[in-house]
C-alpha positions as CSV (number, residue, x, y, z in Angstrom):
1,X,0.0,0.0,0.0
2,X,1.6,3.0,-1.0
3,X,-0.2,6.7,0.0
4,X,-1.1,8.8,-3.3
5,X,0.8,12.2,-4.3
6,X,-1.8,14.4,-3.4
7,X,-2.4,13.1,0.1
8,X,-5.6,12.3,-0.7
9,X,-5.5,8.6,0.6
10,X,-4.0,5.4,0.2
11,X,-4.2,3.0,-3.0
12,X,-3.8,-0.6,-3.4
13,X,-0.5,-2.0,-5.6
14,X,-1.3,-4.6,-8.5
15,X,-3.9,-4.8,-10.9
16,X,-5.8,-7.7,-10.4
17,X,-9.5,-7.2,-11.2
18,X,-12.8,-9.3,-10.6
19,X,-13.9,-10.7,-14.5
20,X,-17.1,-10.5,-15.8
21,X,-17.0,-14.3,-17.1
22,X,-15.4,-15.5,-13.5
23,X,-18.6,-14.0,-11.6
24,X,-21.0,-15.1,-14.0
25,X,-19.8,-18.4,-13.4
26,X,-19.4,-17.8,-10.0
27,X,-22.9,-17.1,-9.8
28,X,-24.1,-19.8,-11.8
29,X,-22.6,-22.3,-9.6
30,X,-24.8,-20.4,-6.0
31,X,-27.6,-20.7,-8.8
32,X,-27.4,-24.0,-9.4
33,X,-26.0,-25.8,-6.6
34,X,-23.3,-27.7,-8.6
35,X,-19.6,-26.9,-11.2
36,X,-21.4,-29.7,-13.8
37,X,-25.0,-28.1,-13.9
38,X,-22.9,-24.8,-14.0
39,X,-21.1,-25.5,-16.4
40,X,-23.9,-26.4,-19.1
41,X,-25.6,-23.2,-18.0
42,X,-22.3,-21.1,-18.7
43,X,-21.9,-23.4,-22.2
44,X,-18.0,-24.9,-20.9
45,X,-16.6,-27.9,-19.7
46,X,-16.7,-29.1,-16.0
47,X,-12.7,-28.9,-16.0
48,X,-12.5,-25.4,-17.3
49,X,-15.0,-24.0,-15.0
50,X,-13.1,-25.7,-11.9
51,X,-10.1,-24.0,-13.6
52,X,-12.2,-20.2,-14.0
53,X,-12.6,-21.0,-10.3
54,X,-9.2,-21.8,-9.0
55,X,-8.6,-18.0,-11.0
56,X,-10.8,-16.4,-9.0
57,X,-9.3,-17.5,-5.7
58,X,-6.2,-16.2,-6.4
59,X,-7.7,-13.4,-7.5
60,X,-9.2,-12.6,-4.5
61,X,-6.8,-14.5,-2.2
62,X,-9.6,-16.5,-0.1
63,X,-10.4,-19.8,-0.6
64,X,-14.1,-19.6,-1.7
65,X,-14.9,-22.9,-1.7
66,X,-15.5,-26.0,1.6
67,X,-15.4,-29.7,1.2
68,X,-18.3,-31.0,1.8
69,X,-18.9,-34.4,0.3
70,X,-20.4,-34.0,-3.2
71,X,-22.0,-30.8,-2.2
72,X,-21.1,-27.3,-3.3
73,X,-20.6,-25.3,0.0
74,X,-19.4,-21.9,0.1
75,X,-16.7,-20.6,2.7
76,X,-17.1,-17.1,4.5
77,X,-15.0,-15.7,2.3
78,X,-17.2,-17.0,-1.0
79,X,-20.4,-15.5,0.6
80,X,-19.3,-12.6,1.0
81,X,-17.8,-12.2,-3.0
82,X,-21.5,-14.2,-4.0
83,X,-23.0,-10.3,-2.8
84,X,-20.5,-8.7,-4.7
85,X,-20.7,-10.9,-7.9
86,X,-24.3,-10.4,-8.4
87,X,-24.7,-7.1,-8.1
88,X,-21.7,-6.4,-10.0
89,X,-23.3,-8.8,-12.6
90,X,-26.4,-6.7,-12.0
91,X,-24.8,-3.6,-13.0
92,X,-22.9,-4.6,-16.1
93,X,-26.2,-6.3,-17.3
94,X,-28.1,-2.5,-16.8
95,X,-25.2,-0.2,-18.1
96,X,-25.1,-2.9,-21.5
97,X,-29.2,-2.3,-21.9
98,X,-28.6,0.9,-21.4
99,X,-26.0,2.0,-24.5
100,X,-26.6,-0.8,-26.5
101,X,-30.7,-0.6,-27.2
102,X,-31.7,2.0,-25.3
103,X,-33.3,3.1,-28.7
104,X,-33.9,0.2,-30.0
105,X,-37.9,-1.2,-30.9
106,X,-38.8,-4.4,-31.1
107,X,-41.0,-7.4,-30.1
108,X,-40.3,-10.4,-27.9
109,X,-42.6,-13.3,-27.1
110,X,-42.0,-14.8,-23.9
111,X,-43.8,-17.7,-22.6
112,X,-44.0,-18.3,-18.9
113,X,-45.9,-20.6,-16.5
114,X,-48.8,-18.5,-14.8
115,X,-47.2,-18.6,-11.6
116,X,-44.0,-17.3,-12.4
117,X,-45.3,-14.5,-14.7
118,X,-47.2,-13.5,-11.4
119,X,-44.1,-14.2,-9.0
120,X,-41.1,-13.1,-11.5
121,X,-42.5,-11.0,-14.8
122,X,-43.4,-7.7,-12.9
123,X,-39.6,-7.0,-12.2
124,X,-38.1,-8.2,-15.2
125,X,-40.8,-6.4,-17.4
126,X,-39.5,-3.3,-15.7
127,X,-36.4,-3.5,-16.7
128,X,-36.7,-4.3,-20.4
129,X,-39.0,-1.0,-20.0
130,X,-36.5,1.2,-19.0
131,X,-34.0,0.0,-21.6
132,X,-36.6,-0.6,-24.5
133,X,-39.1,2.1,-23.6
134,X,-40.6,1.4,-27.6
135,X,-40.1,-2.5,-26.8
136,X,-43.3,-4.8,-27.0
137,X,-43.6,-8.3,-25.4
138,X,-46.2,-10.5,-25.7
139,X,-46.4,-13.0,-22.7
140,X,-48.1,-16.5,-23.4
141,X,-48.8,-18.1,-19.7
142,X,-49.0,-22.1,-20.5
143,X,-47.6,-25.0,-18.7
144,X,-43.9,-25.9,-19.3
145,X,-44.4,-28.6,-21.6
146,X,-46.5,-26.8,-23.8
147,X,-44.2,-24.3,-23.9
148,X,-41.4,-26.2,-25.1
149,X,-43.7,-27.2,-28.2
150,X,-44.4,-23.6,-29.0
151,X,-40.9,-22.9,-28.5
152,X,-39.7,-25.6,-31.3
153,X,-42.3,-24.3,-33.1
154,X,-41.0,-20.6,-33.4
155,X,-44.4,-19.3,-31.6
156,X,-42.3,-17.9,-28.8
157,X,-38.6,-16.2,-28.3
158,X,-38.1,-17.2,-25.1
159,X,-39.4,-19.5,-22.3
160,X,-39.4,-19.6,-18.4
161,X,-40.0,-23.2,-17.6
162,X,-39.6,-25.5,-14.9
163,X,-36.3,-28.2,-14.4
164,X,-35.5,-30.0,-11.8
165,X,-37.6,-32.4,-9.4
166,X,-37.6,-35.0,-11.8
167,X,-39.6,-32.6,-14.7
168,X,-39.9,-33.9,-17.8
169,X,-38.4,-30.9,-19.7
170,X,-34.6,-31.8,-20.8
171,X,-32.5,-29.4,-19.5
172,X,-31.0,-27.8,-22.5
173,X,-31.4,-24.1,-22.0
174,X,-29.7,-21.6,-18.9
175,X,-30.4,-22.2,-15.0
176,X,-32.1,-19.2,-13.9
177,X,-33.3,-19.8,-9.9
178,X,-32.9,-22.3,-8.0
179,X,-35.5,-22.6,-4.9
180,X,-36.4,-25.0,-2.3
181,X,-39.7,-26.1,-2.4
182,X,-41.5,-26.4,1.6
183,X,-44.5,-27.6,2.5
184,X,-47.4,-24.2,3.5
185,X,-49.6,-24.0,5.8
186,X,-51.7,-21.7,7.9
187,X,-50.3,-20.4,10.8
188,X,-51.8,-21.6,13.9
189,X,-53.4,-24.0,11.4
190,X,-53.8,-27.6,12.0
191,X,-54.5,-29.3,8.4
192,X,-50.8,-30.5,8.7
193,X,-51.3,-32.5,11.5
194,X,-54.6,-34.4,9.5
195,X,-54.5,-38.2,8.4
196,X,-54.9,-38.3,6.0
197,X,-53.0,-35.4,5.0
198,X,-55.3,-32.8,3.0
199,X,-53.6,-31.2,-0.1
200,X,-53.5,-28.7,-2.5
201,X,-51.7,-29.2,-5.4
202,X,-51.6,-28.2,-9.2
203,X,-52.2,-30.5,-12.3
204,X,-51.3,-34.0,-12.7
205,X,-48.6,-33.1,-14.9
206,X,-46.8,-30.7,-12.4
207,X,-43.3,-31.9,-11.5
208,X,-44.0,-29.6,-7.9
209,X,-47.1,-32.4,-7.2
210,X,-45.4,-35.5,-8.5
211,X,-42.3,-34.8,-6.4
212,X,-44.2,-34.5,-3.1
213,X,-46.8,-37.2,-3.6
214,X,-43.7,-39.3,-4.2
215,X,-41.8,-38.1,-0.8
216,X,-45.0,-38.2,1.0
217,X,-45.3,-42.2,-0.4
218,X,-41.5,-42.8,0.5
219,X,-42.4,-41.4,4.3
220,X,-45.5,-43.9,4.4
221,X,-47.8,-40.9,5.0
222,X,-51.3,-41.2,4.1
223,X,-52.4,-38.6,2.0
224,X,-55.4,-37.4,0.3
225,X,-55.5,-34.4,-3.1
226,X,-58.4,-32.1,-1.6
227,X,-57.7,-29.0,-3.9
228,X,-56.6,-29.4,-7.4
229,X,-55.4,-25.7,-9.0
230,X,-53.7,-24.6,-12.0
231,X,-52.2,-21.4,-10.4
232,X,-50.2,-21.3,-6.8
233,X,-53.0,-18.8,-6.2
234,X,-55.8,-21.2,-6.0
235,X,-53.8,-23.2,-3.9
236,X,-53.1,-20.7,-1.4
237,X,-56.5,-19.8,-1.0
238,X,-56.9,-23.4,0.6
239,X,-54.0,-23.7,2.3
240,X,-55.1,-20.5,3.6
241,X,-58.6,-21.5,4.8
242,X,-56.6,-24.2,6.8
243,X,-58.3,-26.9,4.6
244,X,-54.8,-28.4,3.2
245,X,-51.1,-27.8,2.9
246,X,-49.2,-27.4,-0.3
247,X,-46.1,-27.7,-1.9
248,X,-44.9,-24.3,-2.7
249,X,-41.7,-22.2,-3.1
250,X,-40.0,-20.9,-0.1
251,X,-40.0,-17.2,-1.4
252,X,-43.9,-17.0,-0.9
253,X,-44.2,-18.1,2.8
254,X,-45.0,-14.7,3.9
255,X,-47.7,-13.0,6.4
256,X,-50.1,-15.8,7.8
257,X,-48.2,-18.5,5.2
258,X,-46.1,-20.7,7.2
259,X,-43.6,-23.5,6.2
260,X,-44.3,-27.1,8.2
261,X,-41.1,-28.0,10.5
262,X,-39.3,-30.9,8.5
263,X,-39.6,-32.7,11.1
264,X,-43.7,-32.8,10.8
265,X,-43.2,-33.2,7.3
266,X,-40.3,-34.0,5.1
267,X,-38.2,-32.4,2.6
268,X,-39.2,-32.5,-0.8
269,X,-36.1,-30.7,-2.4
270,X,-35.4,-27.7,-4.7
271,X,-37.3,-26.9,-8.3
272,X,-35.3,-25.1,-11.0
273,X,-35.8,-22.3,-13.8
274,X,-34.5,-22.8,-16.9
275,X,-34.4,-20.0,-19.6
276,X,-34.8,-21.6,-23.4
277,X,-34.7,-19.6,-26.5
278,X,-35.8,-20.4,-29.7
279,X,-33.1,-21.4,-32.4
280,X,-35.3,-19.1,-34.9
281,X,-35.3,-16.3,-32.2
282,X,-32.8,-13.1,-32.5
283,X,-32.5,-9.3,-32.6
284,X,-31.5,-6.7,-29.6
285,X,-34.6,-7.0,-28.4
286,X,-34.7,-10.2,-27.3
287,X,-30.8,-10.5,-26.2
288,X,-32.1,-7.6,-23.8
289,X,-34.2,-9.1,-22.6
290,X,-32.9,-12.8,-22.3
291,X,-30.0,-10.4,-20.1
292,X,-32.2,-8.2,-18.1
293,X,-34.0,-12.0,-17.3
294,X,-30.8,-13.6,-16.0
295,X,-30.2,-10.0,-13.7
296,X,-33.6,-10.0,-12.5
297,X,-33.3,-14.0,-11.5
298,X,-29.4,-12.8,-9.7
299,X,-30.9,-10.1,-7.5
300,X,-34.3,-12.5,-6.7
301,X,-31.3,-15.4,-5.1
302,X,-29.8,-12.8,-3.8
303,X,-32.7,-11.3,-1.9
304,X,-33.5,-14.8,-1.2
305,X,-30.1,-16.0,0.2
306,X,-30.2,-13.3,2.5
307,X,-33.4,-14.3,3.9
308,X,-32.3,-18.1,4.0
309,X,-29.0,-16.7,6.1
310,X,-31.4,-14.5,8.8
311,X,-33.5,-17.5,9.1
């Protein structure tokens, strides 16, 4: 450390510098809980993100990363730089938007499960907006499945759909979130503690119902499907009335929605987001708003880890 000329302060010797590409993989390995998954969703091999990672400790001088079996565990040091990388990540995503198609027009069609256009759209809609304030984007709210089809199909530019949990959907496009799935109830409530178990779930098709019929089966717990809904909206509404419990994301146990102690009943596991484009798909508008997507999704597990820590 040497003091500057003008007295002004100190300044630090050396020019290493965090890289773009070293955060974003960074990030895509808090996002997706592993360096293989990580490295499909940052398009390079396994070996060459371990080596972009063995970079960034020596950039940094910290060990970022714990052993911990087969798990991906972060030390002190790498939670502290996850804060850091995403909202650096965060920045470089707006400033691009920003000088690159600020002026640019264009329309994007984005297809979306219901539930996530209601939890996720608002925020990423706002921030195509304020790049591409002539931008259009049609939303088409359909279940991930049918998605894919009408992705393939060239209907759509770019779909939100689920991964994960033993889903159906090959997992060919970019990890976006990355969320544990908890059983809700009502608090002060007492459906959970009903045999059998009431629940409210979505369609037969959902990867979210076929995951935790299957954990509830591998516990021995007798269950019953009292509520059937589409949308995590219509099963709030009973889990809400203290009628059932559902299987929902962690990030909307809020207010008088209360996650069930594991210990009542068990784990089901994480669900995924991927992002998939269509191969027939281009122009600025839709890089901007594939980017502004992938920032959105960063500050969300962001927000989200934070609240995981204080809990």
């Amino acid at each position: 450390m040497t003091m500057t000329g003008d007295g002004e302060g100190p300044s630090f010797g050396g020019s290493a510098m965090l890289e773009i590409d070293l955060l974003k993989t960074f990030a895509a390995i808090a996002r997706t809980g592993s360096f293989s998954r990580a490295a499909q969703s940052v398009h390079r091999t396994p070996s060459a993100v371990s080596m972009q990672m063995k970079r960034l400790e020596e950039i940094v001088g910290r060990p970022l990363f714990a052993k911990d079996g087969r798990n991906v565990v972060f030390t002190e040091a790498g939670d502290d730089l996850l804060g850091y990388a995403r909202r650096i990540l965060r920045l470089n995503a707006e400033a691009l938007a920003r000088f690159r198609c600020a002026d640019t027009a264009g329309m994007v069609r984005v297809g979306t499960p219901d539930d996530y256009a209601t939890r996720f759209l608002p925020k990423i809609l706002a921030r195509f907006a304020a790049s591409h304030p002539l931008g259009q984007v049609d939303v088409d709210c359909r279940p991930s499945n049918e998605l894919v089809g009408r992705l393939d199909a060239g209907q759509i530019d770019i779909a939100l759909v689920s991964a994960g949990l033993g889903c159906t959907v090959p997992t060919t496009g970019t990890i976006v979130h990355r969320e544990k799935l908890v059983w809700a109830g009502v608090r002060w409530g007492e459906a959970h503690l009903r045999r059998p178990l009431p629940l409210a779930v979505s369609g037969t098709s959902c990867s979210w119902r076929l995951r935790a019929l299957d954990t509830l089966d591998a516990m021995g717990l007798p269950y019953r499907v009292a509520y059937s809904s589409q949308h995590y909206v219509g099963q709030m509404a009973a889990v809400l009335a203290d009628l059932a419990v559902a299987p929902l994301p962690s990030s909307v146990i809020d207010g008088d929605l209360v996650a069930i102690d594991e210990r009542i009943l068990p784990a089901i596991g994480h669900y995924e987001i991927q992002m998939m484009r269509s191969a027939r798909a281009g122009g600025a508008a839709v890089e901007a708003l594939a980017g502004h997507i992938v920032a959105s999704f960063e500050a969300e597990d962001g927000v989200l880890g934070e609240r995981e820590a204080a809990e």
